[in-house]
C-alpha positions in Angstrom: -60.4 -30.5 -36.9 -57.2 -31.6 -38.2 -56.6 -30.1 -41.9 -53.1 -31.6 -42.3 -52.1 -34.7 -44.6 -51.5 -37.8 -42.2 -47.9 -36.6 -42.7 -48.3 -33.4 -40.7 -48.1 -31.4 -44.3 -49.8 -29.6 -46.7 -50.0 -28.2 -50.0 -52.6 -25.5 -51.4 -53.0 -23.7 -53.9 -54.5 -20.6 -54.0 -57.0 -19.7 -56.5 -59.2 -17.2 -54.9 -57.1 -14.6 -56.8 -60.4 -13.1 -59.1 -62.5 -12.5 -55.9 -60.0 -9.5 -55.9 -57.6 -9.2 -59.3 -57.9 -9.2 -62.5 -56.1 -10.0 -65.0 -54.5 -13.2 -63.2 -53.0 -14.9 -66.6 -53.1 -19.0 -66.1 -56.3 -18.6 -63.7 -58.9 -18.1 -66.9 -60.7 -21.6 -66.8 -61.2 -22.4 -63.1 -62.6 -25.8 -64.0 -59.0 -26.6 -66.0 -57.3 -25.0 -62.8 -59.0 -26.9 -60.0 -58.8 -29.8 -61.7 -55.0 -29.7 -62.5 -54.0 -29.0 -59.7 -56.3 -31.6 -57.6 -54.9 -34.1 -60.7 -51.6 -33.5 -59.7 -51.6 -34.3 -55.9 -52.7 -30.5 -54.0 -54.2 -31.4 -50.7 -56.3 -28.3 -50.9 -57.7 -25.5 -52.6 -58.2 -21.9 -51.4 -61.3 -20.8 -53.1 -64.5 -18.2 -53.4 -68.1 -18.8 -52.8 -68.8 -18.8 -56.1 -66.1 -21.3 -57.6 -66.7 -23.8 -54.4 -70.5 -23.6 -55.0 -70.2 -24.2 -58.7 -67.6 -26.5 -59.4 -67.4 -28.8 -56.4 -67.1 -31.6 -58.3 -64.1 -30.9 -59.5 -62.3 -31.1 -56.3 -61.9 -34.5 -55.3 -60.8 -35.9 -53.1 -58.9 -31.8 -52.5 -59.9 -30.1 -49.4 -61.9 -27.3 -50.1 -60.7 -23.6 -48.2 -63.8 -21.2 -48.6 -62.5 -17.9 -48.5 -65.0 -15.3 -45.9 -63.8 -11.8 -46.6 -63.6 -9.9 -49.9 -62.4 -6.5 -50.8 -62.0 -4.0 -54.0 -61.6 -5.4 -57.0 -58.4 -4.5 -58.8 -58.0 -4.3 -62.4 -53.9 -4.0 -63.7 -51.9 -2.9 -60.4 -52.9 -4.7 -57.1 -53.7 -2.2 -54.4 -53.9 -2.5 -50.7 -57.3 -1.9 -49.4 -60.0 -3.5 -46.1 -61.5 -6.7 -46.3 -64.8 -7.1 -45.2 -66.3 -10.6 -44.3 -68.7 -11.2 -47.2 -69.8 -15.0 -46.1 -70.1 -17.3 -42.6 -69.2 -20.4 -41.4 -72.6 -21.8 -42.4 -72.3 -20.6 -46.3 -69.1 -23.3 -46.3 -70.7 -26.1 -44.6 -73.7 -25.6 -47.0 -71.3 -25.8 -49.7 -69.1 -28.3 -48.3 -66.1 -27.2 -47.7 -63.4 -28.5 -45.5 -62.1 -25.2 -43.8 -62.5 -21.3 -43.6 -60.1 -19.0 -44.4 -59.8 -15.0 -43.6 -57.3 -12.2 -44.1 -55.1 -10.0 -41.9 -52.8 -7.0 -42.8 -51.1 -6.4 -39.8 -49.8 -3.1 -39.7 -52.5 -1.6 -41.7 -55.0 1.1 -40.9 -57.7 -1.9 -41.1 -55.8 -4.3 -39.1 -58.3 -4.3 -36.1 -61.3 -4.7 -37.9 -59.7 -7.5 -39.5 -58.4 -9.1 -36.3 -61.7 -8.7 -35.0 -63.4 -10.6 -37.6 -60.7 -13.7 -37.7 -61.6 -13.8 -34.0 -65.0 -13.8 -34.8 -64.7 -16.3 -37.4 -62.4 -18.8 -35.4 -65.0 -19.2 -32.8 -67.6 -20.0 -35.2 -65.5 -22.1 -36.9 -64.7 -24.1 -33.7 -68.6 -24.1 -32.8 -69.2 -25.8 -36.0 -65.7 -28.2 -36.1 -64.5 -27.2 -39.1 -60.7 -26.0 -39.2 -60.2 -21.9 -39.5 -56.6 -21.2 -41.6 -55.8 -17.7 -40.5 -54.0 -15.5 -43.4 -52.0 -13.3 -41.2 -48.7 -11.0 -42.8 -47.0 -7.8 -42.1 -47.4 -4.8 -44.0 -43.9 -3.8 -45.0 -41.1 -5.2 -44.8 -41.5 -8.7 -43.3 -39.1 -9.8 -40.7 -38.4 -12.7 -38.7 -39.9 -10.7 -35.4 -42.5 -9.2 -37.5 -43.6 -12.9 -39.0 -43.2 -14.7 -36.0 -46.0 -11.9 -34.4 -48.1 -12.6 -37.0 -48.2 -16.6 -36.4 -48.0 -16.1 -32.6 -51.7 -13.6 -33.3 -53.0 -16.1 -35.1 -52.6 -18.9 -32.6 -54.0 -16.2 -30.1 -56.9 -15.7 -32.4 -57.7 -19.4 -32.6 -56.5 -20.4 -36.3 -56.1 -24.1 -36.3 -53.3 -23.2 -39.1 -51.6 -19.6 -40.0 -50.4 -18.7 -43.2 -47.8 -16.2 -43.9 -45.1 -14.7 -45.4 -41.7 -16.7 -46.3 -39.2 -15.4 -43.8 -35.7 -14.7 -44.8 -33.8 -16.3 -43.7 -35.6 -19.8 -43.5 -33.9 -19.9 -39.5 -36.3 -17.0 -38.9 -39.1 -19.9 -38.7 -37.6 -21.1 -35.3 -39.6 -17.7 -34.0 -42.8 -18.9 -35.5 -43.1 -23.0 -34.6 -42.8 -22.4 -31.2 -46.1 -21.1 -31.4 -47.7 -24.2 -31.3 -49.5 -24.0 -34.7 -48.9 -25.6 -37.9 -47.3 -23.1 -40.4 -48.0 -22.6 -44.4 -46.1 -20.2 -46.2 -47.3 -17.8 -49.1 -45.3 -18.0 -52.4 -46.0 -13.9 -53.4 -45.1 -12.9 -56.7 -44.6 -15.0 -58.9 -40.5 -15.9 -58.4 -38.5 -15.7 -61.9 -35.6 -18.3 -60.5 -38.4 -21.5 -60.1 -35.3 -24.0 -58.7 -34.3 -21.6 -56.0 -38.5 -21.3 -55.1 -38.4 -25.0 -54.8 -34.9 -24.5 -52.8 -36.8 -22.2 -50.3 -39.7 -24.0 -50.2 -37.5 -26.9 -49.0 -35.2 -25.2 -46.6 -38.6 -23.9 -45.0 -39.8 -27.0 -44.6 -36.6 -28.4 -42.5 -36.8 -25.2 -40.0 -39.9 -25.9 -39.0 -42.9 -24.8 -42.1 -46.1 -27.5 -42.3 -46.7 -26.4 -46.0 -47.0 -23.7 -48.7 -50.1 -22.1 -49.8 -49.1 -21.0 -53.9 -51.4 -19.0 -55.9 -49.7 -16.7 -58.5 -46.4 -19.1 -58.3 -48.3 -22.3 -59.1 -50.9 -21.3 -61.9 -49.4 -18.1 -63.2 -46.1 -20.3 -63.7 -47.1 -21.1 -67.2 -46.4 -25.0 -66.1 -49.0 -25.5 -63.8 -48.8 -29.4 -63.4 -45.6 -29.8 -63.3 -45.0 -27.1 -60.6 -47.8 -28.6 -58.2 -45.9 -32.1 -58.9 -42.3 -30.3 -57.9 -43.9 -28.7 -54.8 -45.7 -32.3 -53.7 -42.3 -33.8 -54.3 -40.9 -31.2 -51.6 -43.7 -30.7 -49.2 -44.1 -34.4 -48.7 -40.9 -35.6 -49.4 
């Protein structure tokens, strides 16, 4: 259940964004989106039910991420609020996809429920043999310690790979790889300085990270291609 390139990396992007959000300017035409970014070398996408079950041919030969949980929709300002698993393990075999994903706000007033469920879901998962990526990031400000918890919860859970939050400093990911379980990194909002992103990224990489899992700093860039290029350039350099 190994959802790495041969390399031991990986590159997503994120496009489950409208599950959730709206507006989400660059994410309009899925089709275009998926297959960008699949055109220009991601190794997989993080998707909904509804975009993996409609468009799966325009994936690939991209790993498909279904998405379980869902919450409130937001329309202008994101807002914090519980996620509640929506689909199963069989909904993505069904639909072919090539992992699971769900979502943890640790620190949150929901954190349990959602702990519970990634627990849930990462036993399914390995009853059927396909790969479970745990989402897993403080609420607040997001430390070294406070990362490195996260990833060490997710191993604990049974994610075959966590992603998180970028620590700061890049050393802070010494805390997190020796927990044993491949590491990809969140981009966030979308970063206004795009050589010092692809700086990060890089210095990430070289303390330890397996990948980067971009949503908002890959197709709400306004140069899609050419940022999944730059980040394939640095992720399997």
């Amino acid at each position: 259940m190994n959802l790495l390139a041969p390399d031991g990396r990986l590159l997503i992007i994120a496009l489950d964004h409208g599950l959730y959000s709206w507006p989400n300017p660059g994410l309009e035409d899925r089709r275009e989106v998926i297959e960008t970014a699949v055109r220009e070398g991601a190794d997989a996408l993080i998707v909904s039910y509804g975009s993996l079950r409609d468009l799966r041919s325009a994936f690939g030969d991209a790993r498909p991420i279904l998405k379980l949980d869902t919450t409130i929709l937001s329309v202008g300002a994101y807002q914090d609020a519980p996620y509640r698993l929506a689909w199963t393990v069989d909904d993505a075999l069904r639909l072919g996809a090539a992992a699971v994903l769900t979502y943890v706000q640790v620190g949150s007033p929901n954190e349990l429920d959602d702990l519970q469920a990634a627990g849930q879901v990462a036993a399914a998962a390995d009853r059927a043999g396909i790969p479970y990526v745990c989402e897993i990031m403080p609420v607040g400000e997001a430390t070294p310690d406070a990362i490195a918890a996260c990833v060490r919860a997710g191993a604990e859970l049974g994610a075959h790979v966590v992603k998180t939050t970028i620590p700061v400093p890049a050393e802070g990911l010494a805390l997190c790889r020796d927990q044993g379980v491949p590491i990809v990194l969140a981009g966030g909002d979308l970063a206004g300085d795009r050589e010092q992103l692809f700086a990060t990224v890089g210095d990430c990489l070289a303390h330890g990270a397996a990948g980067v899992a971009f949503g908002r700093n890959a197709w709400g860039s306004g140069d899609l291609a050419g940022t999944v290029r730059r980040l394939r350039a640095v992720v399997h350099a």
